[in-house]
DRENVO-527159 format. One line per field, with one value per residue (C-alpha): residue number from 1; x, y, z; residue in three letters. Coordinates in Angstrom, 3 decimals, m for minus. Each point is the difference from the previous one (the first is absolute). Example, Ala and Ser with C-alpha at 12.3 -4.5 7.8 and 13.67 -1.06 7.14 Angstrom:
BEGIN
fikol = (1; 2)
u = (12.300; 1.370)
v = (m4.500; 3.440)
w = (7.800; m0.660)
zami = (ALA; SER)
REM end
This chain:
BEGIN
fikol = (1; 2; 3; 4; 5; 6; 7; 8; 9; 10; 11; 12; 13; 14; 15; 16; 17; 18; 19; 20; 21; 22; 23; 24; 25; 26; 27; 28; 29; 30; 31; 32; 33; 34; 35; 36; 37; 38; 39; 40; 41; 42; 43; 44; 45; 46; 47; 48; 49; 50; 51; 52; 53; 54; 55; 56; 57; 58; 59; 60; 61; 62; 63; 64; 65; 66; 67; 68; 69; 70; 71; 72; 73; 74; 75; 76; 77; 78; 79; 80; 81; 82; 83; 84; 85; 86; 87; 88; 89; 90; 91; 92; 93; 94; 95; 96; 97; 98; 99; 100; 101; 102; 103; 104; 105; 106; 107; 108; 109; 110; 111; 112; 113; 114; 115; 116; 117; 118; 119; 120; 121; 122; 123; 124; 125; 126; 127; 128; 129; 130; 131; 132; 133; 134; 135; 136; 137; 138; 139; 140; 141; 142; 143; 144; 145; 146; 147; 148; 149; 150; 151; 152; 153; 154; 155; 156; 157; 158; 159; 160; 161; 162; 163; 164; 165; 166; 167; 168; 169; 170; 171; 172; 173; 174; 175; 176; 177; 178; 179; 180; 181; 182; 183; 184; 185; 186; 187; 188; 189; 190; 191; 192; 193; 194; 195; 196; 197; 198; 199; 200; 201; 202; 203; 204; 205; 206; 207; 208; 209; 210; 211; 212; 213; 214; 215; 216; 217; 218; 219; 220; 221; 222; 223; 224; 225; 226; 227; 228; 229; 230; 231; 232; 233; 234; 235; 236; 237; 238; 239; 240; 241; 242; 243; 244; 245; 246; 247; 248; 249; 250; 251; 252; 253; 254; 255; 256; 257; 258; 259; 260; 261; 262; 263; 264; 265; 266; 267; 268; 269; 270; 271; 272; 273; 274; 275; 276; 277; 278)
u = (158.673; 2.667; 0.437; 2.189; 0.031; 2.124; m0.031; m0.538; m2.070; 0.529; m1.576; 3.212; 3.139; m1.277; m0.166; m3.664; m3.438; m1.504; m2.716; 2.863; 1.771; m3.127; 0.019; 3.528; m1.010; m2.549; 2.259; 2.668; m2.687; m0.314; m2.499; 0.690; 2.039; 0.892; 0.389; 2.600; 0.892; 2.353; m1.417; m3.175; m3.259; m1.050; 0.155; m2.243; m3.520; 1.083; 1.544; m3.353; m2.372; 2.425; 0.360; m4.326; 0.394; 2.742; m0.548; 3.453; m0.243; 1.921; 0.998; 0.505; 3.594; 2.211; 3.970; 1.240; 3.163; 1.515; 3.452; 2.200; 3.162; 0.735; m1.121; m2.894; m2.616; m3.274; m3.292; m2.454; m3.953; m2.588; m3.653; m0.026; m2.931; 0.908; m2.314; 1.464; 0.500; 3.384; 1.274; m0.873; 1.755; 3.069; 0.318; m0.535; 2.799; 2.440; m0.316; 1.302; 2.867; 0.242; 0.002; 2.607; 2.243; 0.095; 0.872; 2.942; 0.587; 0.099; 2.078; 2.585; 0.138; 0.621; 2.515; 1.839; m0.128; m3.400; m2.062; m3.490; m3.578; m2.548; m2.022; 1.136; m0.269; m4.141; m0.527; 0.963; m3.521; m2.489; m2.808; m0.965; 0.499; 1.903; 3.156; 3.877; 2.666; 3.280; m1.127; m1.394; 3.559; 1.756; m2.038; 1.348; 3.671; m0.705; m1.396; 3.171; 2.475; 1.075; m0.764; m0.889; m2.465; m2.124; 2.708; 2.745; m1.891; m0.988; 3.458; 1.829; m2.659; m3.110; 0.842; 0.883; 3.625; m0.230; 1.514; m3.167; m1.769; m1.823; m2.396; m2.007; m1.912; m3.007; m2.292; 1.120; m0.397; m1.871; m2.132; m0.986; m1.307; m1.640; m2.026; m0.522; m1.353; m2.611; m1.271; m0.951; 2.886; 2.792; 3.510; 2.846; 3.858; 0.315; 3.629; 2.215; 3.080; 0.296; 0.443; 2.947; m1.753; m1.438; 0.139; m2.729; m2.234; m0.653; m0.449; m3.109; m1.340; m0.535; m1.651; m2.501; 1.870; m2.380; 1.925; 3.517; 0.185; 1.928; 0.296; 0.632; 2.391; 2.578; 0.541; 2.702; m0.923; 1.665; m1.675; m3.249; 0.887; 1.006; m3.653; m1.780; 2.050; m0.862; m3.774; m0.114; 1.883; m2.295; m3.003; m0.429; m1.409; 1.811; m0.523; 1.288; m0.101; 1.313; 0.630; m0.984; 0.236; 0.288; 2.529; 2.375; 1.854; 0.578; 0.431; m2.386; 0.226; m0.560; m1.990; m2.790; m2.977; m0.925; 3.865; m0.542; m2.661; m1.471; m3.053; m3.357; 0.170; 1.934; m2.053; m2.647; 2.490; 0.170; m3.823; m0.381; 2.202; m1.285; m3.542; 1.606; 1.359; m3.203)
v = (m12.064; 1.741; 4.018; 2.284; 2.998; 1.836; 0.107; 2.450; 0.346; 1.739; 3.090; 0.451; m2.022; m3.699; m1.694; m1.456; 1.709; 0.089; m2.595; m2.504; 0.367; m0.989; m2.744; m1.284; 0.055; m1.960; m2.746; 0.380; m1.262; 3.887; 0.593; 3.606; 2.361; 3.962; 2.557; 2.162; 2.173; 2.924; 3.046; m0.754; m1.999; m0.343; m3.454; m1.132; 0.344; m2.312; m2.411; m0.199; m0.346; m3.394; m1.046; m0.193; m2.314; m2.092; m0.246; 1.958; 2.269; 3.267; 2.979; 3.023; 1.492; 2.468; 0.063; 3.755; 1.226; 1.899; 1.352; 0.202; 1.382; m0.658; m3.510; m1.239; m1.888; m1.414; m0.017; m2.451; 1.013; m2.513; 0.324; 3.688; 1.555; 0.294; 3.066; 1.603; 3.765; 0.769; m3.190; 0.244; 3.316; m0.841; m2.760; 1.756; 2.266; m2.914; m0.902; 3.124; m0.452; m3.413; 1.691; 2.216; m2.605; m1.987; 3.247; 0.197; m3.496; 0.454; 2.568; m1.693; m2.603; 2.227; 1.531; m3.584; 0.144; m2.246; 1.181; m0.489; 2.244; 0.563; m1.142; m3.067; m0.701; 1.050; m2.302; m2.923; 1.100; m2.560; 1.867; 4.702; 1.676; m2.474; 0.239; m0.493; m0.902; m1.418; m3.416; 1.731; 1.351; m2.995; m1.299; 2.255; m0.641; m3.303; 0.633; 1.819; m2.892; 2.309; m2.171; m4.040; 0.182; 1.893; m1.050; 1.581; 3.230; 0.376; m1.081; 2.102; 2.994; 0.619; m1.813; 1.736; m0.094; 0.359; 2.421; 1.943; m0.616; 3.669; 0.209; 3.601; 1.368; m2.256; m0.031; m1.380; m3.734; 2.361; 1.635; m3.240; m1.676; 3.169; m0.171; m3.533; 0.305; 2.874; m2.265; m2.586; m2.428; m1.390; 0.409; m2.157; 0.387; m1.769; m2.224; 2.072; m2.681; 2.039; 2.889; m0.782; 2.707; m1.471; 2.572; 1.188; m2.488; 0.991; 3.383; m1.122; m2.057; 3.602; 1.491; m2.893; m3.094; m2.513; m2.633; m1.420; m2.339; m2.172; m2.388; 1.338; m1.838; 2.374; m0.973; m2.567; m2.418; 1.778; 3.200; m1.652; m0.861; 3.499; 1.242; m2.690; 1.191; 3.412; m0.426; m2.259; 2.654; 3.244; m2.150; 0.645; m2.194; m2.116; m0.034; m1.474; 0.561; m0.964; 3.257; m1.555; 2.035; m2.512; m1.462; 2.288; m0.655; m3.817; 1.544; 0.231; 2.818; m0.628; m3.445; m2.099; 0.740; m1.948; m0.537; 2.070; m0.563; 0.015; m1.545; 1.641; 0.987; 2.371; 1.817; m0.319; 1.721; 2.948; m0.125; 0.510; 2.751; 1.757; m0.147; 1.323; 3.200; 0.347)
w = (74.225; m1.581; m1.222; m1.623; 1.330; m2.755; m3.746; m3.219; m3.072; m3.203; 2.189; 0.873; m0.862; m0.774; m2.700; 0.968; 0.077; 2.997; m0.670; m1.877; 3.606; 1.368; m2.199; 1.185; 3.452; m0.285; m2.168; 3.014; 2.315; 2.075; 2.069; m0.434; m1.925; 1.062; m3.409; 1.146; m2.901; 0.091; 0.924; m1.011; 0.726; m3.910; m0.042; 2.873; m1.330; m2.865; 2.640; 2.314; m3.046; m1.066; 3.825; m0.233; m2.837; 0.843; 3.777; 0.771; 2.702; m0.919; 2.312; m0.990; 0.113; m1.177; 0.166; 0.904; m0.492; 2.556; 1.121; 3.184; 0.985; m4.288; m0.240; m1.656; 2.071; m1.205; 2.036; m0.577; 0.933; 0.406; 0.060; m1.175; m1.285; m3.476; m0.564; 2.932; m1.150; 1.702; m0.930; m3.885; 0.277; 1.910; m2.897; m2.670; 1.650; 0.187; m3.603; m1.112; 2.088; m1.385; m3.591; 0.881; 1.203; m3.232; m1.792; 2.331; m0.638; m3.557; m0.017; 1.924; m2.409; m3.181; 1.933; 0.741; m3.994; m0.040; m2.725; 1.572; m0.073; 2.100; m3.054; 0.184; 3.349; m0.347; m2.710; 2.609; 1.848; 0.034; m0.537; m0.586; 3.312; 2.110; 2.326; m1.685; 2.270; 0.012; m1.320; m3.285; m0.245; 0.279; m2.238; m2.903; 1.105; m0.566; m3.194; m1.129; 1.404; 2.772; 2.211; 0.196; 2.835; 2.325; 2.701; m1.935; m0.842; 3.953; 0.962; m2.325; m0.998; 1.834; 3.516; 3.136; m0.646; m4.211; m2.081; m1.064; 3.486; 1.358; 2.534; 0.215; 2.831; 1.055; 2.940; 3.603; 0.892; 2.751; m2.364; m1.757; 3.392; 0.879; m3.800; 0.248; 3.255; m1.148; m2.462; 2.306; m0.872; 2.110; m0.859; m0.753; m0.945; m2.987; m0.243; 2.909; m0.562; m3.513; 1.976; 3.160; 2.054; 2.809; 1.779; m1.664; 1.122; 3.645; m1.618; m1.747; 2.546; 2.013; m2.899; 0.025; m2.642; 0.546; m2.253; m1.010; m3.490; 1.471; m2.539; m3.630; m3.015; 0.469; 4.084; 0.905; 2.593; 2.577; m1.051; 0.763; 2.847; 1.254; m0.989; 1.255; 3.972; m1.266; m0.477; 3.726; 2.050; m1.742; m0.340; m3.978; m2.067; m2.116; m3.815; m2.805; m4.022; m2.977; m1.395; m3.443; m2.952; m2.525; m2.140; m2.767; m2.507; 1.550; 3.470; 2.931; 2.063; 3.830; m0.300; m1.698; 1.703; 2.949; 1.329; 2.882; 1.981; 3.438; 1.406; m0.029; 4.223; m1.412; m2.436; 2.813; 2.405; m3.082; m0.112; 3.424; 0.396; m2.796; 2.199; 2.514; m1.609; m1.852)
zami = (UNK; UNK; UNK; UNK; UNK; UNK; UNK; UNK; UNK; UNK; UNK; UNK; UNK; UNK; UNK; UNK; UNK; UNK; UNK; UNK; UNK; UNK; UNK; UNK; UNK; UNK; UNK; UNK; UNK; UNK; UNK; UNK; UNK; UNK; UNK; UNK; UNK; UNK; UNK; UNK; UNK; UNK; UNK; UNK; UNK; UNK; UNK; UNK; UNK; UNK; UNK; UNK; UNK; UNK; UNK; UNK; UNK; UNK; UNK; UNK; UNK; UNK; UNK; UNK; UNK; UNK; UNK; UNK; UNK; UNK; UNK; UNK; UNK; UNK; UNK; UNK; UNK; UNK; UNK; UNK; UNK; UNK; UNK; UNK; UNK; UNK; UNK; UNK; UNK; UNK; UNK; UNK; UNK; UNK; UNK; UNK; UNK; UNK; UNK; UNK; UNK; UNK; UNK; UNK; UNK; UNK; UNK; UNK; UNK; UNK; UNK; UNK; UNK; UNK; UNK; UNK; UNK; UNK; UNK; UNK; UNK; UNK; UNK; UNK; UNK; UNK; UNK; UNK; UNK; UNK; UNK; UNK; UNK; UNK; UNK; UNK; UNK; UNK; UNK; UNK; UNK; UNK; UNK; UNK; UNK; UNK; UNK; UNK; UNK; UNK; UNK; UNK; UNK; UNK; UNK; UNK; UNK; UNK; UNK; UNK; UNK; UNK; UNK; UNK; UNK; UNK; UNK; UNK; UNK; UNK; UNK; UNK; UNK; UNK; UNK; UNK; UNK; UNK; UNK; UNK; UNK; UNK; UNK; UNK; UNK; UNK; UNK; UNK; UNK; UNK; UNK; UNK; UNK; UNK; UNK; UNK; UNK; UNK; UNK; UNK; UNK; UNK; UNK; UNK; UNK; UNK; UNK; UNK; UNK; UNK; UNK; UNK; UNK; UNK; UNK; UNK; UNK; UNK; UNK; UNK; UNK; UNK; UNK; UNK; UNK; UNK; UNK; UNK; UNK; UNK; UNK; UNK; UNK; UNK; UNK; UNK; UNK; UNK; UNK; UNK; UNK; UNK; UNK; UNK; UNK; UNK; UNK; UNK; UNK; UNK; UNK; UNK; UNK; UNK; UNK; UNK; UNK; UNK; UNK; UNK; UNK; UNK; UNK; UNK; UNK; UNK; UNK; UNK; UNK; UNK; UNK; UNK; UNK; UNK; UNK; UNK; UNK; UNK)
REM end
């Protein structure tokens, strides 16, 4: 039995709802599907309600933001209690950061003479009261024929290395273990070959990491391989997830759900853990 252990909903950045990602996991032939929206657990209720119907098993997740020493690095939580206080507030935290980052964003566009709005970018939301990101702003440089794809607009824009790329002050990869952790989940860093720090790794594993995605879309071979060492020598449990947002514009950012998978031991290994730390 098969799982994918990352993706997001129109909670966050995806094109999909979370019941019509649901849906697609149970076309792909998953056993079981993680909601791991950024910054926030919106989507998850939605998610489990469809998983009853459809015979999907769905964990609960949540994709936090974080920085270190300047670089971004995403934290992935599994089997958080999604009414969990600390954790709603932390969130709720994050998303204005999040909000302040497209404003930055924005603003370095107009200033690279690219007439684009905040207004704009909201109107890409799927739904009232839902997460923008970089996607939704891609989306509107599209639009204008800035760019031809969401690859360009990361590569050029809104990647690491674009023209308009910021990253404020977040939380700690640290801090995100230690809230994950309160809320009875286990924590995972989400795709570390995006990252080339490493180093960071053992770092984590002394706070209390509990999981490396070793497999994700954006991984070469040889990256894979490096993680899978990783999660053997630090005894971490290996992941894997498509990071599926959904396709824009004609281009799919990450991969089609169900690309990246690992067997179901593994979500057992997650479920045990979490046990444990309850």
């Amino acid at each position: 039995m098969r799982v994918d252990l990352h993706c997001h909903t129109t909670a966050s950045d995806g094109l999909l709802t979370p019941a019509q990602v649901v849906r697609l996991a149970k076309e792909a032939g998953l056993a079981a599907v993680a909601i791991t929206d950024h910054d926030t657990v919106a989507g998850v209720e939605e998610a489990k309600q469809a998983g009853s119907e459809l015979g999907v098993e769905v964990v609960p997740g949540v994709e936090i933001s974080t920085l270190w020493n300047g670089r971004e690095i995403h934290m992935l939580g599994y089997f958080i209690d999604t009414q969990h206080p600390d954790l709603l507030n932390k969130l709720k935290a994050q998303r204005e950061v999040r909000k302040l980052r497209n404003r930055m964003m924005i603003e370095k566009l107009n200033e690279l003479g690219i007439d684009i709005t905040m207004e704009e970018v909201e109107a890409k939301k799927r739904g009232p009261n839902l997460n923008v990101g970089r996607p939704h702003i891609a989306e509107v440089l599209i639009d204008k024929g800035v760019v031809q794809s969401m690859d360009e607009a990361f590569d050029r824009f809104l990647g690491r290395d674009g023209l308009a790329y910021v990253t404020p002050e977040r939380i700690s990869p640290q801090d995100a273990i230690e809230l994950v952790h309160a809320s009875g989940g286990v924590a995972v860093i989400a795709h570390p070959g995006l990252y080339e720090r490493d180093e960071l790794i053992p770092e984590l594993v002394r706070k209390g990491l509990n999981g490396i995605e070793v497999n994700h879309p954006d991984h070469p071979e040889q990256a894979k391989e490096r993680y899978r060492l990783l999660a053997e020598q630090y005894q971490l449990i290996a992941t894997a997830g498509s990071d599926f947002h959904g396709e824009r514009n004609g281009s799919m950012y990450h991969a089609p759900l169900g690309t990246c998978t690992v067997d179901y031991t593994s979500l057992t290994a997650l479920k045990s853990a979490a046990r444990v730390l309850g």
